[in-house]
N, C-alpha and C positions, 0 to 999 in steps of 0.2 A: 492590524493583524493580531490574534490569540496569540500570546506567549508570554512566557517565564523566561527570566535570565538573570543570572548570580555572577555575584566575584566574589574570589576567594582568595584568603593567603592575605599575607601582611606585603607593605610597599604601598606606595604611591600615596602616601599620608597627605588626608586635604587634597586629591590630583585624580583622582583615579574618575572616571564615568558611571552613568545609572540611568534606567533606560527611562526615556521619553517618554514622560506621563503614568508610569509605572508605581502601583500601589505596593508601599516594601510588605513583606513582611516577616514580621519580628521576632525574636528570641531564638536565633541561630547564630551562639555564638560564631566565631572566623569566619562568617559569610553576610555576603551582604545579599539579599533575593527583591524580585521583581513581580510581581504581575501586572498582565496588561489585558485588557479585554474577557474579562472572566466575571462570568455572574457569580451573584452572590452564593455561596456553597458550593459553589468550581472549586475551592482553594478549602482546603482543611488540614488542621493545625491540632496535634495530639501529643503529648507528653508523659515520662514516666518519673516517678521521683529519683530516679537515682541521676535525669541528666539527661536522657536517648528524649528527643523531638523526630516526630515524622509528620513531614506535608505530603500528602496529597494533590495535587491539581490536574483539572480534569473531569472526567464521567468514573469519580469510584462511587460506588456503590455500595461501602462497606456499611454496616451498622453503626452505632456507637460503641459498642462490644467488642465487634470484631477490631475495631478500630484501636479501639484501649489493649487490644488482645495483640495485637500487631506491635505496639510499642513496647509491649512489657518483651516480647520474643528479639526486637531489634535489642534492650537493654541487655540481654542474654548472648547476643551477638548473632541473631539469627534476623537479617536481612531478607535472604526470600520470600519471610513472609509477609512480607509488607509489600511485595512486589506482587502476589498473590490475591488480592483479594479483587473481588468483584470487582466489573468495572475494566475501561482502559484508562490509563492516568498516567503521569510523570507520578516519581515515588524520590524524596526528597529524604534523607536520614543524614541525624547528626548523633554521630556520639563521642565517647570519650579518645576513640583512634581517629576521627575527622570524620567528614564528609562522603555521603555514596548518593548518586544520583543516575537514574535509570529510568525507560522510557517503558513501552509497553512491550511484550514479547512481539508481537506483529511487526512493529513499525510505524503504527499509526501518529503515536509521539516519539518523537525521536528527538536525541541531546547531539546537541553540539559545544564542540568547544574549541579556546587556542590559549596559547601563554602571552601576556600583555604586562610589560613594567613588570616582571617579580608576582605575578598574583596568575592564577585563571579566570577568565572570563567564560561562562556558557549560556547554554540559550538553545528553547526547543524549536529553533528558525534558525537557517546558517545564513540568510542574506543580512540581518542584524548585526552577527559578529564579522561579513564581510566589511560592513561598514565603517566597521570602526578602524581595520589596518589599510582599509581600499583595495583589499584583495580581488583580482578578476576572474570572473567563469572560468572553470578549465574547459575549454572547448572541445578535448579530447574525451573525456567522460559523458558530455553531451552526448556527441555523436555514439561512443557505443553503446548508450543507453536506449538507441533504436537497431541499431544495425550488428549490435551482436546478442543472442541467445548462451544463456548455461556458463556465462562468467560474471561473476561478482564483483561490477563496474566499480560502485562505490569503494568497498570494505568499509577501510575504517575512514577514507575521505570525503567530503563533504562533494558537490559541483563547485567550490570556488578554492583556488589556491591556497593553502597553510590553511584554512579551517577544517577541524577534524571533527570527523562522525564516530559517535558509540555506536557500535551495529546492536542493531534488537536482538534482544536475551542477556545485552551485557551492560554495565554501570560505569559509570565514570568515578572511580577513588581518588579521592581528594584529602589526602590526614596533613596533620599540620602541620608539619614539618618532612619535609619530601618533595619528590615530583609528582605530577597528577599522571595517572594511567586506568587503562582501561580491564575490566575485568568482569567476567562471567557473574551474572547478576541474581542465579540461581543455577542448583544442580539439574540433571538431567532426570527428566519426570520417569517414570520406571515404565518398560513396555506394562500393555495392556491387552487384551483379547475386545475382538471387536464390539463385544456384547460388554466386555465389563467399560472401556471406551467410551461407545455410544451412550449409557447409562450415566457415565460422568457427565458427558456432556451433556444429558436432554434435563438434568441439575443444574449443571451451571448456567442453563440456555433460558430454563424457568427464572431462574432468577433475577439473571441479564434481563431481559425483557420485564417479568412485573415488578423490579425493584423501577425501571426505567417507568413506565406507567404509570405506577402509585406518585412518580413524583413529579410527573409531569401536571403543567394545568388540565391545558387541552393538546388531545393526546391526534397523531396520523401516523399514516403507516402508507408504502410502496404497497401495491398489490399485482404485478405484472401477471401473476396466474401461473408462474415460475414455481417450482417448489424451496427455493431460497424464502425470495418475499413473503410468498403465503402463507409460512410457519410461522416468520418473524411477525403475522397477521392474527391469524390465529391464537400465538399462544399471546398475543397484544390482550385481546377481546374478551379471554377467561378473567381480564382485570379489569376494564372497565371499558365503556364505550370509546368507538375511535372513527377517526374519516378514513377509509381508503382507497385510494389512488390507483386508476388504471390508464396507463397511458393508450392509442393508438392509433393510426393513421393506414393512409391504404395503404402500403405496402405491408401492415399488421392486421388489416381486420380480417382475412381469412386465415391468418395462422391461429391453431390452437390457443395459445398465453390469453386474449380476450374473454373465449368461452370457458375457459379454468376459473378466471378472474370472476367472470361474474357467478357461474355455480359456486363458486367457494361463497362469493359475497351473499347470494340466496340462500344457502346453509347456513351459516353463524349469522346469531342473535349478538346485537349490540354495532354493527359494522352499519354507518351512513355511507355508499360506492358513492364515487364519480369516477365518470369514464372520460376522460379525455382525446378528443379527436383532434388530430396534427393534420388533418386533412390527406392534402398531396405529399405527407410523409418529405420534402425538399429544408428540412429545418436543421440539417446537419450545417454547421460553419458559416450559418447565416449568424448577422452582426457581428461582424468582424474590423466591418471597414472605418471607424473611429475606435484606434487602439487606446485612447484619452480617456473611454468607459470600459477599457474590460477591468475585471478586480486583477491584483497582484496575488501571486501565490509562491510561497516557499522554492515549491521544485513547478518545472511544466507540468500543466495539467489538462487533460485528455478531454476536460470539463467545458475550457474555450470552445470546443469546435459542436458543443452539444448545448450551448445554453440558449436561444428562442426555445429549444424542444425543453428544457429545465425550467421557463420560465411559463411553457403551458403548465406544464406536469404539475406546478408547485403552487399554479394559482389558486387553486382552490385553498390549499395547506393555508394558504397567507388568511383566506378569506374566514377560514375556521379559527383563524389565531391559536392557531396548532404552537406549542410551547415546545418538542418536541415531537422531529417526525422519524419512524424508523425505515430503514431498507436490510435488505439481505444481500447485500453485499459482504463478501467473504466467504460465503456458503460453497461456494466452487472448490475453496481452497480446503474446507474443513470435512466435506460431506464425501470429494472425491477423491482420484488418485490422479498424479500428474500419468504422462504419455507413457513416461521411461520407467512405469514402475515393475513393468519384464525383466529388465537389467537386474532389480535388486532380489527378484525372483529367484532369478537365474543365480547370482552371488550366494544366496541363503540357500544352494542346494534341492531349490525347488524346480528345477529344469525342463521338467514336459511342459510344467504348467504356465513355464515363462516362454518354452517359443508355441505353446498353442493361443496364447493371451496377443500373444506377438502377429501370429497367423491373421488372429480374427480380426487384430487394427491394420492390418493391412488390408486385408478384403473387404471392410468397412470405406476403405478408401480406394479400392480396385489401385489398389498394389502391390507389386511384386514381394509374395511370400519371403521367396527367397533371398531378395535385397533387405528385407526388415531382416530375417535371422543374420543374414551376414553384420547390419549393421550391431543388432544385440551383441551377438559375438565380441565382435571389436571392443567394445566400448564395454565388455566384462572382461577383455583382456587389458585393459589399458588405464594407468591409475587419473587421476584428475589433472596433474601436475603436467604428467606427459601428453594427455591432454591438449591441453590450455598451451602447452611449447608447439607441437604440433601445428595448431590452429595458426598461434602467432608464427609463425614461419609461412604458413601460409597466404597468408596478407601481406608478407613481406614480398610475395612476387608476385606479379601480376595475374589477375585471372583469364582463366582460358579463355580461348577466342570461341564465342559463340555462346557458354554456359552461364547462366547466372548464377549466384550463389544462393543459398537458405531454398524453403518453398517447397521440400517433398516430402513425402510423407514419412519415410524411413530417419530424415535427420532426430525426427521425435527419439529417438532412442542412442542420439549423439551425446557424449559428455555437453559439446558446447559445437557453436558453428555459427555462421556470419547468416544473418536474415536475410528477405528478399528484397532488400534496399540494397545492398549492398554494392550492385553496377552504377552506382551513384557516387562513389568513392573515387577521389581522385587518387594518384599516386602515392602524393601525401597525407591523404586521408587512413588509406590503410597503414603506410609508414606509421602514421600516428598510434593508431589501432593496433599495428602489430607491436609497438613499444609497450602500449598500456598489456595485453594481454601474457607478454612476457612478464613483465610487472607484477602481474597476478598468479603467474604461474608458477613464480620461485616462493610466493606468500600463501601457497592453496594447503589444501588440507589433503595429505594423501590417504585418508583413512575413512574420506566422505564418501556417499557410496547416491549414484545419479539422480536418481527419487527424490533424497532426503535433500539433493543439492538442487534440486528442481523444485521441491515445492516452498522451500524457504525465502527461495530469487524471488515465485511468483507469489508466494504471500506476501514479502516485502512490499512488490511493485504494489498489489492490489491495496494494501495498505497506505500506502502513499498516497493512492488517487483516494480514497475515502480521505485521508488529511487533507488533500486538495480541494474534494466537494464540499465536505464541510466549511473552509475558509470560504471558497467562493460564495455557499448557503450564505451564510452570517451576513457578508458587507452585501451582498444581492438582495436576496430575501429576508433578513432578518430572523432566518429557522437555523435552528441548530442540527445534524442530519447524528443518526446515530448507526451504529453497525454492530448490534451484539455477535454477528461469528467472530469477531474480531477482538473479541474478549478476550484475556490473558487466559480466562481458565478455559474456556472456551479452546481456545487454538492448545493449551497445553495437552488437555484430553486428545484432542485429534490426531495429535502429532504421537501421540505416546502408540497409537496403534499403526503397524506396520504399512508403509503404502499399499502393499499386495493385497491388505486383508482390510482395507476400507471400501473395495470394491468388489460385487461380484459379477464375471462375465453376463452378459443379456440382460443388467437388472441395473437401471438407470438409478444411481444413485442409490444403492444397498443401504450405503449406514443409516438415511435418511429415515427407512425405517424402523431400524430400532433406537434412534433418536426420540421421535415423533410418534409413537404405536399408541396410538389411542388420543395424541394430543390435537392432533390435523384429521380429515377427513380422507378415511384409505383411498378415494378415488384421485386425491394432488399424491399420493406416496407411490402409487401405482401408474404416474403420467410417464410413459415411454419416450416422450417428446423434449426437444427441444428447441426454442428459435432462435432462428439467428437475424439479424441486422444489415446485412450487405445489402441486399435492394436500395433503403434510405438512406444508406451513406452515397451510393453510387447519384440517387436522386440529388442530395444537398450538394455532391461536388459539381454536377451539371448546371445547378440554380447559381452556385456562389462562386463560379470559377472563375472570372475577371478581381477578386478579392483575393482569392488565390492566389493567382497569378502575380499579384504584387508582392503578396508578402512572402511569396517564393524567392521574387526576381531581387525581394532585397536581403539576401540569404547570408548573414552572418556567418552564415560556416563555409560556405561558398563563397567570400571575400577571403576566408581565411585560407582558403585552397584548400580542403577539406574534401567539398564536396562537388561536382560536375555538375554546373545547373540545369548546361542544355539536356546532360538525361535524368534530370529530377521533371523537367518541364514538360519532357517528352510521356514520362511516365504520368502528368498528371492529365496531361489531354489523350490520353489512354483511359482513364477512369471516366474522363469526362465524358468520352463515346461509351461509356458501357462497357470497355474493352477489359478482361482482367487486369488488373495492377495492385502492388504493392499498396494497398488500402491505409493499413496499420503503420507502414511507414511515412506516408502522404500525411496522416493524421499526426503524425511525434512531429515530423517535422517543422507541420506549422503552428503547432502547440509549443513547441522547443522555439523558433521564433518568434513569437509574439513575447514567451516570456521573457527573451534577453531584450528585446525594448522596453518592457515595462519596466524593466529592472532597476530598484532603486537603491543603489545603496550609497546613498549621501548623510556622509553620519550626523547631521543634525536631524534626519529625520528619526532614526532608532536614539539615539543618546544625549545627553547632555553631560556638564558638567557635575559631578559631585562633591562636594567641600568636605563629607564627612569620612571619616578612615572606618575601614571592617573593625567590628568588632572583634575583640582579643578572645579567643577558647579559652 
């Protein structure tokens, strides 16, 4: 596995660990650092005379300017700019008050850490510093890592006991004499009008992308025919030639995505297409049944139950010795507005426009007008706190006879609420669930507002799963996968403009255009369309469902009384007829088990012994 891990602080002279196989590196003072599986220029090392060091590790992008320009602003005591530049990266600073360390604004790198002998231990992987106390999965964060929406599972916790998560946007302070804590790793980027917004971003977005190309050997890219991929395509191909990649199979060949793909590919000069055919489209959760070959990944990854169809998709990638391939992954988060951005309509005084906005996603969905205003209503009477008390009381009794929970269209505009796994949950399961959610609700922020609380949860997640594809990339195919929306500058631009006003009613994806005005061809800016995936999945669970069924029937969470198997089982030969069911939840779940088999945290695999003591500041 890719990653970094440091200890800090004086103790354990001559006793203390250092990670297995890990190249140090040097001239930090009070710390001792790691790298592990990182090409050559992943890891960059800058300096200022008065003393202030900043690493880098990662995809930054900076200059050598910027870069010198970074260190001289940390010597000043200006850390966020180091966390700012191009690029998503771990940002490493030492100065004269200790240690700050910080992953990207997304989540895509994320820090962990715990207290060990007198010193800190972190590490941008928490099953590494699992290894080292023997800490076990919390099994309760698993589970509401599927079966609950609109609360913030993690916070500041990792999935394993006593190992702790810095949440993205924030740092881990580390001075050298003190405790280590957690702290805001920049300020808050100043609102923006969707035009001044869009304009930062379609800068950051140029650069994200032809700094990534200039440096690559040989260069691919995703081409789905999506207006995510196709830009991150496009504005590839203004830098130099590239391969592009279109997946499809029959349950895709008549959907629109193919004929986008390939008119895009017949317009731009410098783009080699391959189209890829999945045939019978049945490649969902096939190879599953020898878990001794899947790769290991940090957190569950959504990636297990997609990789033969990852393994057509990439072939070609391998055969071009593509050095870096890009996707458009994150563009959902950055280009659109989550469900619930009515809600913060409605709070900022903009009220026709948040229950006519409101009206029209109902009807979109042929449903009840009036149950979405009620629900808007609510949930702009109601602060996050009480909330999230609500919810967790809720769980605490059983659910109605006959109702399932999560699953309608009106919940979209819930602070938070149980998904539609949730008749899977045993007594104790929710018991468990209504614990952790109370948990959360005396730690929440009463001054968050639904949107801004919604699109952060879903960029986190979407974040993670891009840290996840990428690992799987690496030890699979030996490609390294890149996602510029998920850029620091990138996601700070987007965020700085309001959710309400990154979209406009009837106009699929509005910023998209003043992103991209002139840089893409107006016929992808202008696509009303989008598709979806359910057929194939429905196909792969019918092909794969004897594999399934195993690694259902041997359900860790379901031993721990958690979860009810017979209606996990029931729900999964539901899908297997064609029948609706809980898709997304079928899919966590046995992505959520295979990674607690795979799971290795035996500390001779991450650590050894270190004979040498940290360095004195």
């Amino acid at each position: 596995m890719r990653l970094i891990a440091g200890r800090h602080g004086p103790g354990n002279r001559g006793g203390g660990v250092r990670l297995r196989g890990g190249r140090e590196i040097k001239g930090l003072p009070g710390t001792r650092i790691w790298a592990s599986g990182h090409e050559a220029g992943e890891v960059r090392t800058a300096s200022s005379p008065g003393g202030a060091v900043l690493v880098t590790a990662g995809c930054c992008l900076a200059t050598q300017q910027e870069l010198t320009g970074a260190v001289a602003a940390l010597e000043r005591g200006d850390f966020a700019r180091a966390t700012r530049l191009p690029g998503s990266y771990l940002t490493v600073a030492r100065t004269q008050d200790g240690m700050r360390v910080a992953g990207d604004q997304a989540g895509a790198m994320t820090v962990y850490w715990l207290p060990l002998d007198g010193q800190v231990l972190w590490a941008t992987a928490a099953v590494p510093l699992a290894a080292v106390t023997g800490a076990q999965a919390d099994l309760s964060l698993l589970l509401g890592s599927f079966m609950l929406t609109g609360v913030d599972i993690l916070a500041d916790h990792s999935l394993f006991h006593g190992v702790r998560r810095v949440p993205p946007g924030h740092a881990l302070a580390l001075p050298d004499h003190g405790p280590a804590r957690t702290t805001p790793a920049r300020e808050t980027v100043p609102s923006l009008s969707p035009g001044e917004g869009g304009q930062r971003m379609r800068a950051a977005l140029q650069a994200a992308v032809g700094r990534r190309a200039q440096a690559a050997g040989r260069l691919s890219a995703d081409l789905s025919g999506g207006i995510d991929s196709s830009s991150i395509t496009c504005l590839a191909a203004t830098s130099r030639p590239l391969l592009a990649v279109t997946y499809t199979d029959a349950h895709l060949a008549d959907d629109d995505d193919p004929r986008y793909a390939r008119r895009l590919a017949d317009t731009l000069p410098g783009i080699t297409h391959r189209v890829v055919n999945g045939r019978d489209g049945d490649g969902h959760f096939a190879g599953l049944e020898d878990t001794a070959e899947l790769p290991r990944t940090d957190t569950p990854s959504f990636t297990l139950g997609l990789l033969t169809l990852k393994d057509a998709q990439l072939a070609p990638v391998i055969a071009h010795g593509s050095s870096a391939h890009l996707t458009g992954r994150g563009g959902d988060d950055v280009l659109d507005a989550v469900r619930s951005h009515p809600v913060d309509l409605y709070l900022a005084g903009h009220r026709i426009e948040a229950l006519r906005r409101a009206a029209g996603y109902a009807r979109a969905r042929r449903s009840s007008v009036h149950r979405m205003w009620g629900e808007l209503l609510r949930t702009a009477a109601t602060g996050y706190p009480q909330a999230l008390a609500a919810l967790a009381a809720s769980l605490g009794r059983p659910p109605a006879a006959g109702r399932p929970y999560g699953a309608t269209p009106w919940e979209a505009m819930r602070w938070c609420s149980t998904t539609g796994s949730a008749p899977w949950l045993t007594r104790g399961g929710r018991r468990a669930l209504s614990v952790l959610v109370e948990t959360r609700a005396a730690q929440a922020d009463p001054y968050v507002s639904p949107a801004r609380l919604h699109e952060r949860l879903g960029l986190e997640l979407m974040a993670d799963g891009h840290a996840t594809f990428d690992t799987i990339a690496r030890i699979r195919w030996g490609i390294p996968l890149h996602a510029p929306f998920l850029d620091t500058a990138i996601v700070d631009a987007a965020l700085a403009i309001a959710p309400g006003e990154r979209i406009r009613p009837g106009v699929y994806k509005a910023l998209a255009r003043t992103v991209f005005d002139g840089l893409v061809p107006d016929f992808l800016l202008h696509r009303p369309t989008k598709t979806t995936f359910s057929s194939s999945v429905y196909a792969g669970l019918r092909r794969h469902a004897p594999a399934l069924r195993g690694i259902i029937s041997g359900s860790a969470l379901a031993r721990a009384g958690l979860l009810d198997l017979r209606r996990v089982l029931e729900d999964l030969e539901r899908a297997v007829q064609g029948v609706p069911a809980p898709l997304a939840g079928l899919h966590a779940l046995v992505v959520t088990e295979l990674w607690l088999t795979l799971l290795d945290t035996a500390r001779h695999t991450w650590w050894e012994r270190d004979e040498e003591d940290v360095p004195c500041p």
